[in-house]
N, C-alpha and C positions, 0 to 999 in steps of 0.2 A: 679650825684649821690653823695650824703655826703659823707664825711668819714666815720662817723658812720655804715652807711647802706656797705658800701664797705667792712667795716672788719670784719661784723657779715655774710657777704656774703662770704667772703674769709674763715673764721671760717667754714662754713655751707660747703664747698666743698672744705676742706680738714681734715688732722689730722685721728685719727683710726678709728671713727668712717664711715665716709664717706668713706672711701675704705671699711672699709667691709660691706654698704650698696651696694658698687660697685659690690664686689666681689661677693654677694648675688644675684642679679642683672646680674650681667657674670652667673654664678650657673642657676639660673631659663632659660635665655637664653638659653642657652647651653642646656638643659635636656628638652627644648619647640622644640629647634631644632630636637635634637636627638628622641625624641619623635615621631614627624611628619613626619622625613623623614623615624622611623622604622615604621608607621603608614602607611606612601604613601609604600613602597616596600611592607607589609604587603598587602594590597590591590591587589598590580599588581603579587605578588608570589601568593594568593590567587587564581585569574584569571586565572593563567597561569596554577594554581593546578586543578581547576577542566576541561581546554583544555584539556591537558594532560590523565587525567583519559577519558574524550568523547571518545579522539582517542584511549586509551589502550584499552578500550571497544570494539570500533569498526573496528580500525586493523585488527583482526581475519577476518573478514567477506570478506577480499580483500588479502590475504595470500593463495598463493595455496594449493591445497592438498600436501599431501607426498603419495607416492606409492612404494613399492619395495615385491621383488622377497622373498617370505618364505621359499617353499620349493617346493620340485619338486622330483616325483618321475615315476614308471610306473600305466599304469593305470589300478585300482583295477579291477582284473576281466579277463584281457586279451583285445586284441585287436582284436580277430577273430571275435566279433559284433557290428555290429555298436552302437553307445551310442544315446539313442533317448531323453533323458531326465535327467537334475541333480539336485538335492535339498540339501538347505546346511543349519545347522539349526543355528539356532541366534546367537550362541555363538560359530560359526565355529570350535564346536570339529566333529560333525559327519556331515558323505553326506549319500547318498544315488543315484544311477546309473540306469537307466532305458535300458535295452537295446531292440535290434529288435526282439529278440525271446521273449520278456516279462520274461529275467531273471531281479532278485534284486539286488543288492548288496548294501550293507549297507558296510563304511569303516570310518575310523577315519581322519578326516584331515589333521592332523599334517607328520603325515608318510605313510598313505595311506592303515594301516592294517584292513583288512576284518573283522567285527563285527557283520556283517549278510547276508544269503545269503537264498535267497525266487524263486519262480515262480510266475508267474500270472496263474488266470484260464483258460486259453486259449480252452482246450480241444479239442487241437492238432491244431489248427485253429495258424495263424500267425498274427503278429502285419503288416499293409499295412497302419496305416494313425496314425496319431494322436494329437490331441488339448490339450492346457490348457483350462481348463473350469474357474478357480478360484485360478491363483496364491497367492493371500492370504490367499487364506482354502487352499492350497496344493492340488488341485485335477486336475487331468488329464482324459482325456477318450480316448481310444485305437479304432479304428476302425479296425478291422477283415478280415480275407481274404474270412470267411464263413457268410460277412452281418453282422455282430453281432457289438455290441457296449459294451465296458466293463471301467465302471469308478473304478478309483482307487485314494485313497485319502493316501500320504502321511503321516508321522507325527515322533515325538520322544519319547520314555521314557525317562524319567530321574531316574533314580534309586543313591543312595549314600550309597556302600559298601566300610566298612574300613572308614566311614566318606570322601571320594572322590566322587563327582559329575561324572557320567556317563551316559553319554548321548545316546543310539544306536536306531536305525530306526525301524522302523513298517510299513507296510502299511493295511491300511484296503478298505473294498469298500460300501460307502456311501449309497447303491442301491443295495446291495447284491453282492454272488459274480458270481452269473447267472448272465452274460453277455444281454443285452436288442437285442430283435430280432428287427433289421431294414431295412434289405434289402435280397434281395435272390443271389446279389455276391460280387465280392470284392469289397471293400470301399477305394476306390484311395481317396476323400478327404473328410475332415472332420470338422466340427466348431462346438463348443456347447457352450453352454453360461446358466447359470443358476441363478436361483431368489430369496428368499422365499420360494415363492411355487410352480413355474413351471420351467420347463427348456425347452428350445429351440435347436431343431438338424439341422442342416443342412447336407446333405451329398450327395456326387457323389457316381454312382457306375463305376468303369471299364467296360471301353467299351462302356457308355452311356451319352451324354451329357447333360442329366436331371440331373438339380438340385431338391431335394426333402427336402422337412423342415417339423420337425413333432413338435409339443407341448405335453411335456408332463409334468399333474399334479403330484405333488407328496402325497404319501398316507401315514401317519404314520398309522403303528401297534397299537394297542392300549395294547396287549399282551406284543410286545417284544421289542418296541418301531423302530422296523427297518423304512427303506422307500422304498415303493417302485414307481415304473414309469409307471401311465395309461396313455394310447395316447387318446388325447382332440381332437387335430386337425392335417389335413396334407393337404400339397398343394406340386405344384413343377412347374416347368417352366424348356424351352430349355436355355440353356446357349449358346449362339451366338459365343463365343469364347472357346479356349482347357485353364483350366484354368490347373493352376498349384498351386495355393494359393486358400482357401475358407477362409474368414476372417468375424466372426461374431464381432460385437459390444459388449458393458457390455449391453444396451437397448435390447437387443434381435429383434430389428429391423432393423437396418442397416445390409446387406449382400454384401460384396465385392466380388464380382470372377476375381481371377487376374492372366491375362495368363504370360508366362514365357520370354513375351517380354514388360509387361509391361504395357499392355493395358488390363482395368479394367470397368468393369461394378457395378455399383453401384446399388441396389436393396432396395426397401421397402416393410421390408416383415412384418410390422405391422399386417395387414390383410395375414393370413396366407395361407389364399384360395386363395386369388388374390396378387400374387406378384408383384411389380410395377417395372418396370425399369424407377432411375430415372438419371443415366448420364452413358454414354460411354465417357471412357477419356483415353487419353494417358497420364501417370505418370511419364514417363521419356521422357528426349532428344533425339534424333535419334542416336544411335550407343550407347545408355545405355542399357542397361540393369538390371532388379533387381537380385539377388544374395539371397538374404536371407530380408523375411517380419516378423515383426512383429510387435503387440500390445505395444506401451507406457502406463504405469503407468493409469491404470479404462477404457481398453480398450475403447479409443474413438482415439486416432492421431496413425494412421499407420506410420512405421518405417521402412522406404522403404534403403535397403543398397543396392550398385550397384555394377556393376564391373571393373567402374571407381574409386572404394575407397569416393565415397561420401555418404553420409544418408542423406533423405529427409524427410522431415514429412508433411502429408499431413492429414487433418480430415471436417468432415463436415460442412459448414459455410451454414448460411440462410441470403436468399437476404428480397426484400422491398417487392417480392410478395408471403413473408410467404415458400416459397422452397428453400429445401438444395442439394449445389451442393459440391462434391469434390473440396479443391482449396491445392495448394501448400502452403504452410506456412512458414517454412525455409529449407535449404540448410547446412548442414555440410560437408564443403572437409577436411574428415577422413583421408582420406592417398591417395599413387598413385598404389595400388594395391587393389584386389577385394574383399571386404565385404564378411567374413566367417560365421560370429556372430553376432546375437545384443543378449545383456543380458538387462534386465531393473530392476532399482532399485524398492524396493518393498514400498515404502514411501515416494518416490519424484519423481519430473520428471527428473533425472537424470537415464542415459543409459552408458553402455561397451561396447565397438564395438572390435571385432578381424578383422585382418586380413592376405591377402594372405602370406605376408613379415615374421609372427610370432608375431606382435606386436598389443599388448592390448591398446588401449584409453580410455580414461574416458572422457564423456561429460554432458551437462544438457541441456535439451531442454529450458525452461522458458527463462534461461539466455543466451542462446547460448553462454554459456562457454565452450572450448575446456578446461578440467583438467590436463590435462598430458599423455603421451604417454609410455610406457614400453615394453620392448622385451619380450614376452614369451619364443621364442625359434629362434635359429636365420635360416633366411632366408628356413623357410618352414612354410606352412601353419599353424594356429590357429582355429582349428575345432569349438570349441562350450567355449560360457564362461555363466556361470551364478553367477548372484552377490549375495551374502549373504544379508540375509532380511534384515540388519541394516547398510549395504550399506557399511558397514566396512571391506568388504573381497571381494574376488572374486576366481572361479577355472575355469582353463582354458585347456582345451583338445585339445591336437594338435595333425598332421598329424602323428606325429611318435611316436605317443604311450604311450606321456608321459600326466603328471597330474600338472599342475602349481597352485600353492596358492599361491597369493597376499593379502599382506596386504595395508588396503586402509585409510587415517585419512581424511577425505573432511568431513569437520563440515556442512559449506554454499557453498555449489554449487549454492542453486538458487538465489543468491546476485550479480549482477553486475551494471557497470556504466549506459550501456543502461538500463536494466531491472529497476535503481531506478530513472533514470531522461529522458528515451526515451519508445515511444509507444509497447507496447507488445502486439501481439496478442495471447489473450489467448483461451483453450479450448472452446469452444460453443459460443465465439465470434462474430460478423459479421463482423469486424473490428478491427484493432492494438488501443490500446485506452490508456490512462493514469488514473491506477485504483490501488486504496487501500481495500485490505481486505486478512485481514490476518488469519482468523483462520474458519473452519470448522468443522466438525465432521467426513468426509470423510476419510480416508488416501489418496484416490487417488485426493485429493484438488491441487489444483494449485496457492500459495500461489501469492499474486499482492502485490507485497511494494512495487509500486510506489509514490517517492515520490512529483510530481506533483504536484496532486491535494489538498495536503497536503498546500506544501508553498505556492500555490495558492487560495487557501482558507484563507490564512495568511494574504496576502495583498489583497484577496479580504476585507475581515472583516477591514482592517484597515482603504483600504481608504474610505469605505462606512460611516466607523463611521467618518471619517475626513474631510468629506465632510457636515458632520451633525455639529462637534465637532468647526472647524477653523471660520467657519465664526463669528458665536455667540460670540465663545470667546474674538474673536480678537477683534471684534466690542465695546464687549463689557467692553473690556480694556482697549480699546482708550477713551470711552464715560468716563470711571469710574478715568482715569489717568487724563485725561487732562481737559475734560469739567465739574466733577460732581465738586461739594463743599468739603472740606475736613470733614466736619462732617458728612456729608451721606456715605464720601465713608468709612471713618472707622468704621460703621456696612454691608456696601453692601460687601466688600471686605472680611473680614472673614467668612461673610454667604456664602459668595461661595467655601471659601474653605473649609472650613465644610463638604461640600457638598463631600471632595476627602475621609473623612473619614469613609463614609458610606462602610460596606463591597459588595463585588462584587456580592458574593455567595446571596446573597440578591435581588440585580439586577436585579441577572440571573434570581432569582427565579419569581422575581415580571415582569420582561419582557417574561418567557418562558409559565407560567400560568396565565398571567393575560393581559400585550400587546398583544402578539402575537393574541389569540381567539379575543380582541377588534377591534384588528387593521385591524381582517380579517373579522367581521362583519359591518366595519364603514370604508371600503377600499377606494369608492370617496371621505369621509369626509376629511382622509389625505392626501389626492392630492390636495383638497379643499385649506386647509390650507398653503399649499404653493402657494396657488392663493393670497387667498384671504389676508392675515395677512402683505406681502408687503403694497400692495394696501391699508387696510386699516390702516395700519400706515401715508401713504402718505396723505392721503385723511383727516387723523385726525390732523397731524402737520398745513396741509394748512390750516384746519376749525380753530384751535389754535393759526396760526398767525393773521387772520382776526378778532380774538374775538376782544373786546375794551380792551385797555393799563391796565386802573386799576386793572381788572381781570388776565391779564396776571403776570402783575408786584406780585399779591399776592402770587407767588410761586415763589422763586428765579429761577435763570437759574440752577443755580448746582443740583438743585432738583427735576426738572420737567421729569426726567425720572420714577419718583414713578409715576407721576399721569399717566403712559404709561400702569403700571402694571394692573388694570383693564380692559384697554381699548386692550391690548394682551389677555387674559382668555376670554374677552370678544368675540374679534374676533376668537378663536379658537374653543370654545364652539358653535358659529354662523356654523364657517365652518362645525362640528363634525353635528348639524343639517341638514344640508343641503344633506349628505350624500345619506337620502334613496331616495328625491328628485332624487338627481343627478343618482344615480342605475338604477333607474324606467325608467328615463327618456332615459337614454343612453345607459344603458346595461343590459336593459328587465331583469331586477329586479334582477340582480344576476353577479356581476360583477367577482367573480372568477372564474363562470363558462364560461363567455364573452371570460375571457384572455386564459382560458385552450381553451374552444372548436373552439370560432371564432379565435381571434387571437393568437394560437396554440402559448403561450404563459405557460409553466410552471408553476404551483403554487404550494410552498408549506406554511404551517401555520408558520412555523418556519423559517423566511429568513433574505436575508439579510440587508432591511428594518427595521426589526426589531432590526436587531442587529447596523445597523446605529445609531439609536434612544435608542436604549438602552448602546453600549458601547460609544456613542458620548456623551449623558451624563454624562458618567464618566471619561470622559476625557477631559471635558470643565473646571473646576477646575483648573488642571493641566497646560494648554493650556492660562487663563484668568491669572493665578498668576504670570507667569512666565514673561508675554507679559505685564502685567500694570506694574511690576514691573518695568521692561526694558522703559515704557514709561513716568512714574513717577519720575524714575529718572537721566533723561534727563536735563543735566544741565539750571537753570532759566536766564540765563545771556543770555543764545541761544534763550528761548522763548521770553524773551524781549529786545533781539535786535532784533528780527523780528517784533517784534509790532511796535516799535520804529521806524522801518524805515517803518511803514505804511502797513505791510502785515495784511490782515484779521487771524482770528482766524484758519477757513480752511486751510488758504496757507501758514501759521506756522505750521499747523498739517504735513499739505503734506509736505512740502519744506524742514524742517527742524524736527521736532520732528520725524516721521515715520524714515526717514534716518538712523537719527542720534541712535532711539532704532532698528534699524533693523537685529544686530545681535541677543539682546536678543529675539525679536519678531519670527526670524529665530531656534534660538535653543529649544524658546516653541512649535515649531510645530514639531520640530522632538522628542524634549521629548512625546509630545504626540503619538507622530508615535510608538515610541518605548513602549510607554503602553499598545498600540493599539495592535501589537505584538505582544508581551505577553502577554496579556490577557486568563486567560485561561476560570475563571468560567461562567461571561458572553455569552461567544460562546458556552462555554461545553450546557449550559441548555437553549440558547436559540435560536439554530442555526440548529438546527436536526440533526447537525452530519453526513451528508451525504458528502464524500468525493466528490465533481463533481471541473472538471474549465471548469464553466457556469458561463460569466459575469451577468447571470439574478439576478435583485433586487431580483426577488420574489421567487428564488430558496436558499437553505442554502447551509452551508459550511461544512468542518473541515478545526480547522488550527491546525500546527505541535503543540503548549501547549496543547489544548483540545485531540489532539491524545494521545498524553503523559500520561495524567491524566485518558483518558477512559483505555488503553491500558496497562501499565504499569504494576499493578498488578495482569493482570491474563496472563504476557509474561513469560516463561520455562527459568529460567535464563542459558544465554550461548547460548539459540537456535537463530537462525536469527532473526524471529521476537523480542528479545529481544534487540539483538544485533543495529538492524533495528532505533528502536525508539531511541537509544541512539543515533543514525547517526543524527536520524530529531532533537534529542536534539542539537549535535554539530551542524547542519544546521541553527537552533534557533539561537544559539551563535555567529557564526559568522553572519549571517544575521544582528546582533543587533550590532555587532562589524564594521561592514561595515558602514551601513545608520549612526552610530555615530562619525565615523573617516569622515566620507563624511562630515555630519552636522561640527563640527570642523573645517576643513578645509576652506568649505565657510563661516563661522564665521568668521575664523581670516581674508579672504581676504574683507568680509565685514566691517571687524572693522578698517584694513587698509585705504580701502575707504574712511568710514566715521568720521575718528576719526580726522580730520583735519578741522570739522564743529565746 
């Protein structure tokens, strides 16, 4: 180097100027730094922001109840009769008290002050039996010692003197308050069950072992608008055992008679004439006995408590030859003393048990949650509890007189680990199953958030589309990396990714109304196609290499993938013909009907087939750019030293390029994985949304996005099911947090591997 050049060089990197290009230079550094490192913690506090909220969200749902003791006093009325009945209204300021002479009392919660006091119409006659017809109307019916039958329906005023809400009891009677003539003596037991338009009686008389069941229509007034009770039909049968329980259903056709050791006849009294017997069963273990029966939440599962301290639940299941038989369902061990009470929530399948000891439990059948346990009174019995209809209270009647009010806060009872990720067997089930459906019109529903079939539907849908999506891509990343020309490939390579910018909701729409009905009228054709379109690739390259040289040579090699492109449309269009051929010929013209009837095969239009081919589409972009990328740039000094020492083109790809991109090649299929997952709109519109895990192709899904999206807007903020979906959200999240900490790590141990090539 001159001197000249040396001292305008020495000049140029030093003196003021130059340091405060320096310092300029440190300045942008420094603030590029700081930038990106509050850029990256922005990111990971972001992540960690909405974790955080998933679980704030759905904490509650796995937080026990709180229970404690309000107040306690004596019981309104006296204790010289027995209390046969309590109702408490929504807002637990007033009850109301049934006793065995058909007195009322009406009293205030809080302290137990009398606020009403009534008779029934008895007309000297006594109360000897009596049912709920319709714990949600509040109606009860008394059976008589003189045959008679007298319904009575509870209810509240509410009145606001001095601007204070006031709530005090009423009773009226639905039917009049002429008690209905059914029998000619005492009525030891009793079941009614009521409809719209008819009601159903069952009843024993003393002394007699005939059961007798009458229907009767109801008649509105047109004057006065009352109703009253004509008898349609009556039938009756011997009862083979001394029953001590008569237990009708909400269907008006299941009839229990359950004697007082526990052995239970089962009846179909559909046919009112002809009663059917259709199982004699033993309910309990040898040395139990039941204690106190009742109806769970839309009377269908009997709540059998014993004098072992356990509650049983048992209801009707139908086997493969269309008949229902009594089966046991689960087992609650309540306590180690004897079942005084069951109370049952009036919105849930959540139940209160008392017992011998004094002490109240709260449970829930769905979840077989035991809630928590509290003393009512110590070490004497707990006579009668009934929970307040908003399951937010409960009072509790004990041996010695007194009146217990609990307050109760259990948001989600019917939430647990088994009930969201193990088999539940629910009401009218045949079997314990893994099922999503969450909302009804019922109150007596039996909410299923299972979420199963959910995440199962999740990675169904992904790997079906990945099994459509990896190959193509892959293939055709390697062909566009390594083998096309660089002028072809810089329009083939953005046309494909183009292709990622197309919106989903489009997709969906063009796969759910427009594949779907094609793909199910042209079903051989696309099986065809995966015949035929290998094959006729193969079959077209061989006839291609045999052509003569000068004709080959007019297409270079990097190019001769265009001249494929008609000869693919072509073959797939052949296959799509061949279709009704193939139907006619193999599956007597109608090949949905073949897989449903012969080969007892599922079908539905919207599956997961569809969604293969519709979200594998859009995820081949993804899949293709990420993998040519990784194969492209693959250092050339690697590909030509394998040339160089005489490796073909192939055993460069394999030997040496596939390796050596085989990280990035590896992170484009779990990118795609994780699109594939998330995905919501494609699956939402063209997957039918049918919660099942059935690997069948031809059956559809839900996965936990598309639940989200359907579900979300019409969930009760705060209530489970809302609570619920946020759970499948954070499930979402970490799922995606997993399969990409997994993909990472065998990244780096692949890059380890290979990075020494």
């Amino acid at each position: 180097m001159s001197t000249t050049v040396q001292s305008k060089l020495d000049a140029a990197l030093s003196g003021p100027a130059f340091e405060k290009r320096i310092r300029r230079r440190n300045a942008k550094d420094s603030v590029a730094k700081f930038g990106i490192s509050i850029g990256g913690m922005s990111v990971i506090f972001a992540v960690l922001l909405i974790m955080f909220f998933l679980l704030y969200v759905v904490m509650p749902l796995f937080v026990p109840p709180t229970m404690e003791k309000n107040v306690e006093y004596v019981v309104p009325g006296g204790t010289s009769e027995k209390s046969l009945y309590y109702g408490v209204d929504e807002y637990q300021s007033s009850a109301i008290r049934f006793t065995e002479s058909g007195k009322l009392i009406g009293f205030k919660v809080d302290d137990g002050t009398i606020n009403f006091s009534d008779s029934l119409p008895l007309d000297g006659a006594t109360v000897t039996a009596y049912t709920v017809v319709d714990e949600i109307k509040q109606i009860i019916a008394l059976g008589l010692s003189n045959g008679n039958v007298l319904f009575a329906q509870y209810g509240y005023d509410v009145s606001y003197p001095d601007d204070v809400r006031t709530i005090s009891p009423k009773v009226t009677f639905p039917f009049g308050e002429e008690p209905l003539e059914v029998a000619d003596g005492k009525i030891s037991l009793l079941a009614v069950k009521a409809s719209d338009s008819e009601i159903r009686l069952a009843y024993q008389v003393e002394g007699f072992k005939t059961i007798a069941v009458n229907e009767y229509t109801k008649t509105e007034s047109m004057l006065t608008d009352s109703i009253s009770l004509e008898l349609e039909t009556q039938g009756q049968f011997e009862s083979n055992i001394e029953g001590k329980w008569l237990m009708l259903d909400t269907s008006g056709r299941n009839l229990y008679v359950i004697s007082k050791e526990g052995i239970a006849d089962y009846y179909d009294i559909a046919g009112i004439e002809e009663p059917k017997l259709i199982q004699h069963v033993n309910l309990l273990k040898e040395g139990e006995q039941p204690s106190v029966i009742r109806f769970l939440l839309g009377d269908y599962s009997l709540m059998i408590g014993t004098n072992k301290g356990n509650v049983y639940q048992w209801f009707p299941v139908r086997d493969e030859q269309n008949d229902f038989s009594l089966k046991e369902i689960r087992k609650f061990e309540v306590s180690d003393s004897e079942i005084q009470s069951i109370g049952i929530e009036l919105a849930r399948k959540g139940f209160a048990v008392t017992d011998e000891n004094g002490d109240f439990h709260l449970l829930h059948s769905t979840s077989e949650r035991r809630l928590g346990t509290l003393s009512a009174i110590e070490n004497a019995p707990a006579n009668m509890v009934t929970m307040s209809p908003r399951a937010d209270g409960a009072i509790v009647e004990t041996s010695g007189g007194k009146l217990v009010h609990f307050d109760i806060e259990n948001e989600h009872p019917d939430v647990s680990v088994s009930s969201l990720w193990g088999k539940v067997w629910y009401e009218g089930y045949e079997e314990p199953t893994y099922t999503w459906q969450s909302s009804s019109a019922s109150s007596d529903f039996e909410p299923k958030f299972s979420l199963m079939p959910l995440t199962f539907g999740t990675i169904k849908a992904a790997l079906y589309s990945m099994l459509f999506a990896v190959p193509i891509a892959i293939l055709a990343a390697i062909y566009t990396a390594f083998f096309m020309d660089k002028a072809t490939r810089q329009w083939v390579k953005p046309s494909v990714e183009m292709i990622e910018a197309l919106p989903t909701v489009i997709l969906g729409f063009l796969a759910g109304l427009w594949l779907a009905p094609y793909m199910e009228a042209n079903l051989p054709g696309f099986f065809a196609i995966l015949l035929i379109l290998p094959i006729g690739i193969i079959l077209f390259g061989f006839a291609w290499s045999r052509m003569p040289e000068n004709i080959r040579l007019m297409i270079p090699v990097g190019r001769r993938a265009v001249v494929m492109i008609p000869v693919i449309v072509f073959l797939g269009w052949f296959a799509l013909q061949l279709s009704s051929p193939i139907e006619d010929s193999l599956f007597d013209g109608n090949m949905r009907q073949w897989l449903t009837v012969s080969a007892g095969i599922d079908f539905d239009q919207r599956n997961a087939m569809v969604i293969g081919f519709a979200m594998g589409f859009a995820l081949i972009p993804t899949i293709f750019s990420v993998t040519e990328d990784a194969i492209y740039n693959v250092p050339s000094y690697l590909v030509n030293g394998s040339l160089a020492l005489g490796a073909s083109g192939w055993q460069t790809l394999v030997g040496v390029v596939i390796p050596t991109a085989s990280p990035g090649i590896f992170s484009a299929i779990m990118l795609g994985f994780g699109r594939g997952v998330g995905e919501t709109m494609i699956v939402l519109m063209a997957s039918g949304n049918t919660p099942l895990t059935e690997v069948n192709i031809f059956e559809g899904m839900r996965t936990l996005s598309a639940n989200l999206a359907v579900e979300m807007a019409e969930a009760e903020v705060s209530s489970s099911h809302y609570r619920v979906l946020f759970l499948s959200g954070l499930v979402l999240f970490i799922f995606t947090f997993f399969f990409n900490t997994l993909a990472e790590v065998v990244r780096q141990r692949m890059r380890r591997k290979y990075g020494s090539l």
